[in-house]
LUMDREN-992084 format. One record per residue: residue number from 1; z, x, y of N, C-alpha, C, CB in turn. Coordinates in steps of 0.001 Angstrom, whole numbers, plus 500000, padded with zeros to 6 digits. Each point is the difference from the previous one (the first is absolute). Glycine has a CB too. Example, Ala and Ser with C-alpha at 12.3 -4.5 7.8 and 13.67 -1.06 7.14 Angstrom:
NODE;num;nZ;nX;nY;caZ;caX;caY;cZ;cX;cY;cbZ;cbX;cbY
NODE;1;507800;513190;494310;500000;499110;501190;500000;500900;501200;501246;498108;498827
NODE;2;498034;501542;502223;500060;500820;501190;500730;499230;501090;497855;501184;499372
***
This chain:
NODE;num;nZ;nX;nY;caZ;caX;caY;cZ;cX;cY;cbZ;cbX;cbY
NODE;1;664705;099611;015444;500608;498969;499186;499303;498670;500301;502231;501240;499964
NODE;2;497518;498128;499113;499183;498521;499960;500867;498933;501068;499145;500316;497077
NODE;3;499974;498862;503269;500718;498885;500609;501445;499019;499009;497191;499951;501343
NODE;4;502153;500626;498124;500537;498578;498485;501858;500875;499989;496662;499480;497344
NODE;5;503168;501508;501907;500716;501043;500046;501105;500296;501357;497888;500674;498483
NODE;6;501724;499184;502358;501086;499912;501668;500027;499073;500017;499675;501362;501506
NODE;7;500325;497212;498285;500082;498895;500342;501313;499373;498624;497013;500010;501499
NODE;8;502387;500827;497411;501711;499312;498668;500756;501013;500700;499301;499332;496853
NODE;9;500375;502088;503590;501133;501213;500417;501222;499368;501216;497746;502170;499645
NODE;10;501287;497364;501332;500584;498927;500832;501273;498436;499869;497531;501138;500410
NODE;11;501213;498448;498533;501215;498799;499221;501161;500422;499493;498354;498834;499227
NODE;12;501663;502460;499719;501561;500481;499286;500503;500437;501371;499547;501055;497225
NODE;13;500232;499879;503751;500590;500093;501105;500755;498986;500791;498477;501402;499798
NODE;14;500728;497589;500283;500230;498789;500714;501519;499614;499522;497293;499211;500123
NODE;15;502243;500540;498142;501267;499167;499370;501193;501103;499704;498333;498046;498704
NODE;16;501645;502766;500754;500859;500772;500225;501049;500711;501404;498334;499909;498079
NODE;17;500946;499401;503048;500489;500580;501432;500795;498505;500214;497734;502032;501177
NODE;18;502474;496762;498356;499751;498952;500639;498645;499278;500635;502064;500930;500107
NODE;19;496876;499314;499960;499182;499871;501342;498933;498311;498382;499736;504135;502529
NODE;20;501317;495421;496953;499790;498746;499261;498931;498872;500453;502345;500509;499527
NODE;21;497790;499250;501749;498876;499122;500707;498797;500417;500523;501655;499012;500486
NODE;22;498564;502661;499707;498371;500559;500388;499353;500340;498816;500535;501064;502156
NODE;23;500372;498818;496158;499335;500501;499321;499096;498632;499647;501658;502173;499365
NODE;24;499097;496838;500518;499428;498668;499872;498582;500068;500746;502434;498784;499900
NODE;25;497430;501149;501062;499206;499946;501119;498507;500964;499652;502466;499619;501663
NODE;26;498101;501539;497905;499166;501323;499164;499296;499471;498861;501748;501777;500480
NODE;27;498754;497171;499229;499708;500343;498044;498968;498544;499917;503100;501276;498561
NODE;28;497154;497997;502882;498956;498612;500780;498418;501160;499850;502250;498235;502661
NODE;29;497639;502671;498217;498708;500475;500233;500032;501186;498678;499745;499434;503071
NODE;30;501055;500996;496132;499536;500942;499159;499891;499304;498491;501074;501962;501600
NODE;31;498952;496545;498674;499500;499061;498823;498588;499642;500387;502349;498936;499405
NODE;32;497561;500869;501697;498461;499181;500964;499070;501095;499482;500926;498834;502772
NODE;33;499603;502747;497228;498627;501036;499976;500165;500522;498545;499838;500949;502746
NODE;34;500991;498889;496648;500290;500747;498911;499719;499095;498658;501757;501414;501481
NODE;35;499111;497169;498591;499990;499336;499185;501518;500099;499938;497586;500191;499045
NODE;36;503056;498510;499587;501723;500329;499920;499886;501136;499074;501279;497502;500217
NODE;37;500163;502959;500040;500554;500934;499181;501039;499709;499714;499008;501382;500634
NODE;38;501539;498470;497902;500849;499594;499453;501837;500915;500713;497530;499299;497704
NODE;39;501831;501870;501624;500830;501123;500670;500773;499714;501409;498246;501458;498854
NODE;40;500581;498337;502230;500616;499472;501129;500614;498642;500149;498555;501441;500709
NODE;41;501611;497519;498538;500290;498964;499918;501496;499998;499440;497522;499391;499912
NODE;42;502643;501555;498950;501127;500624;499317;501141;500806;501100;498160;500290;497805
NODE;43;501036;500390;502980;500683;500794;501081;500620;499073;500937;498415;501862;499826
NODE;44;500997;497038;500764;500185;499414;501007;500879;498815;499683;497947;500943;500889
NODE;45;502285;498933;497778;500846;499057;498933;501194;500784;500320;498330;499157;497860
NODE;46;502106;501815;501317;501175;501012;500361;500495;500012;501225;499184;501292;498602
NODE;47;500043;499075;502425;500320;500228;501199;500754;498975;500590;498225;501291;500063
NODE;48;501404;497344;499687;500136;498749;500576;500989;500086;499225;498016;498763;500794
NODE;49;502494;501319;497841;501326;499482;499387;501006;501110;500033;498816;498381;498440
NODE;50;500990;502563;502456;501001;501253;500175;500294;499855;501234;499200;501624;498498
NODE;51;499729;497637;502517;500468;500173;501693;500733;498596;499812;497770;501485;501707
NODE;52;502737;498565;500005;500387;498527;500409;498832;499848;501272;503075;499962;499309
NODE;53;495703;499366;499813;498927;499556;500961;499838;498628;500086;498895;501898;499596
NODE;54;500833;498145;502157;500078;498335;500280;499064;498875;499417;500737;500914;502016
NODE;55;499704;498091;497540;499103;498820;499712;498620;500155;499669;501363;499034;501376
NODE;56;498042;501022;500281;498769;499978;500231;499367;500947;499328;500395;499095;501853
NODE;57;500114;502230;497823;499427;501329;498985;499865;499463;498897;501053;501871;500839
NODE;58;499808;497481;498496;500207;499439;498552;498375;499191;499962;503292;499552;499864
NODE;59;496599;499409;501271;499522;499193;500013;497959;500782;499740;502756;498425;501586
NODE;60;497395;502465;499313;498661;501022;500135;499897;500131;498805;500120;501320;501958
NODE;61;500736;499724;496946;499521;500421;499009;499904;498716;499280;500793;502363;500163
NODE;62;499720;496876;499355;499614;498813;499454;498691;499486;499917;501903;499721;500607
NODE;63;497473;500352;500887;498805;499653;500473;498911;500704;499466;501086;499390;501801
NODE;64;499067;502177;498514;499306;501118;499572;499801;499932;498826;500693;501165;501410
NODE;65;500311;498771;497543;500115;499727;498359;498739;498833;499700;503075;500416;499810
NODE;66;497096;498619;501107;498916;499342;499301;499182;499883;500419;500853;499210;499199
NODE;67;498564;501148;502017;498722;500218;500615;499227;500728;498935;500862;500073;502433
NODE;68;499814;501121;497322;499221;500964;499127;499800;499602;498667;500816;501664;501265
NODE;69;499375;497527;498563;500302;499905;498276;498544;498763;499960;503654;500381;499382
NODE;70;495856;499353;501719;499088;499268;499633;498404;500133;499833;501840;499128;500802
***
């Protein structure tokens, strides 16, 4: 299985388990090698408005959102 491929398998894992801030953290280096992906941006949107994640998470994806977008 591709890198690319275990690494989104990982993210739905992530967000679906709770694990909301490592997916954040994941989706930092699987934007750096991959490029954005909308999909994952969508995922990590959900996740964040279904958990109760702290501040600073909010604050990451925020960050991430627009890092990539540039």
């Amino acid at each position: 299985m591709p890198r690319r491929q275990r690494q989104l398998d990982e993210l739905h894992d992530l967000c679906r388990s709770g694990g909301v801030a490592r997916a954040v953290d994941l989706a930092f280096e699987h934007f750096a090698i991959f490029g954005r992906d909308d999909e994952v941006v969508d995922l990590l949107a959900d996740a964040i408005e279904a958990a109760k994640v702290p501040e600073d998470v909010r604050r990451r994806f925020v960050e991430l959102d627009a890092t990539s977008q540039r």
